[in-house]
N, C-alpha and C positions, 0 to 999 in steps of 0.2 A: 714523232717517230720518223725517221731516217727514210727516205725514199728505197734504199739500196737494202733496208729491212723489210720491206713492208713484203708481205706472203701475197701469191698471186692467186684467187680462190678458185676453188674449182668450179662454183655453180653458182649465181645468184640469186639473192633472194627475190620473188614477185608479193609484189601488195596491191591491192586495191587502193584507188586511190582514194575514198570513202572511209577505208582503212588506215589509212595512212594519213589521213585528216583529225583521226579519230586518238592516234597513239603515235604522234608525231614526234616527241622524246625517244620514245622505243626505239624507231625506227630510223631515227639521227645517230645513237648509238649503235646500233647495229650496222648502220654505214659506214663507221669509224674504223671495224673490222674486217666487211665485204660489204661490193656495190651491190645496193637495192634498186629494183627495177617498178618503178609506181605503174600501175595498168589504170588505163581507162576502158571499160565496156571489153575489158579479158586483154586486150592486147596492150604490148607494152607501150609507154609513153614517155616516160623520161627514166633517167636511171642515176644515179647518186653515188659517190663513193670516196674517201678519204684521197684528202688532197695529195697526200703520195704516191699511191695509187696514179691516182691520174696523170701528176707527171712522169711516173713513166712509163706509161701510155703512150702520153705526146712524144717524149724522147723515143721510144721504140720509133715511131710515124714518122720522126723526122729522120729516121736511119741512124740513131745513135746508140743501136741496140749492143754495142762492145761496152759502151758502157753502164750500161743499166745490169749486164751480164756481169760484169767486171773481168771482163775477157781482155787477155792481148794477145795483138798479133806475133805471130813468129815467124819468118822464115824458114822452110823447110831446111837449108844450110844452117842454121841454126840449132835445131832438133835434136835430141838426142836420136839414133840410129835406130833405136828400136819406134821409136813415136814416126819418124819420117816412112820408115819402113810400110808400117799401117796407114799410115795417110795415102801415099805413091797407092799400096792397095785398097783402100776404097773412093776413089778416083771411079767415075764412071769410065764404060767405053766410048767411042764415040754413036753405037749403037745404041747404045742405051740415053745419049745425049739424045740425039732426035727422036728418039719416041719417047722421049719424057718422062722414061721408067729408069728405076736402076734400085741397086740392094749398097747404101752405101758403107754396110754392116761387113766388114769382111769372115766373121765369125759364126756367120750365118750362109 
């Protein structure tokens, strides 16, 4: 499976590691799909998950998250008028820079 396919899950699964001792096919498969989180004594301990998944992980970490997005950059001079438009307005102020707050939703 393709790194750039692979679904980001919303929740992982927890196992016992006892369990996980016990039905370790199961649960190699089901890592194949979403990372599994093995517990020892209820708390998490190691956690598992499809090698595509994981690198991009690592590539988000290492700031390479345009392309794990498959995002590009644009220059706003570049833009079409109405996308530049929107951007210009959700731009914080600089009020809202220093306090750390802002809505950068203009439709809201």
């Amino acid at each position: 499976m393709d790194a750039e396919r692979t679904i980001v899950p919303l929740e992982k699964k927890r196992v016992a590691l006892t369990t996980f001792h016990n039905h370790t096919g199961q649960y190699l498969d089901l890592g194949r799909r979403s990372p599994v989180t093995i517990t020892k004594h209820g708390r998490p301990d190691i956690t598992f998950a499809e090698a595509a998944y994981f690198e991009r992980i690592e590539r988000i970490a290492a700031g390479q998250i345009l392309s794990v997005l498959d995002l590009e950059v644009v220059k706003t001079s570049e833009m079409p008028e109405e996308h530049a438009v929107l951007f210009k307005a959700s731009r914080p102020t600089q009020q809202e820079v220093e306090a750390d707050r802002w809505n950068d939703d203009p439709a809201t």
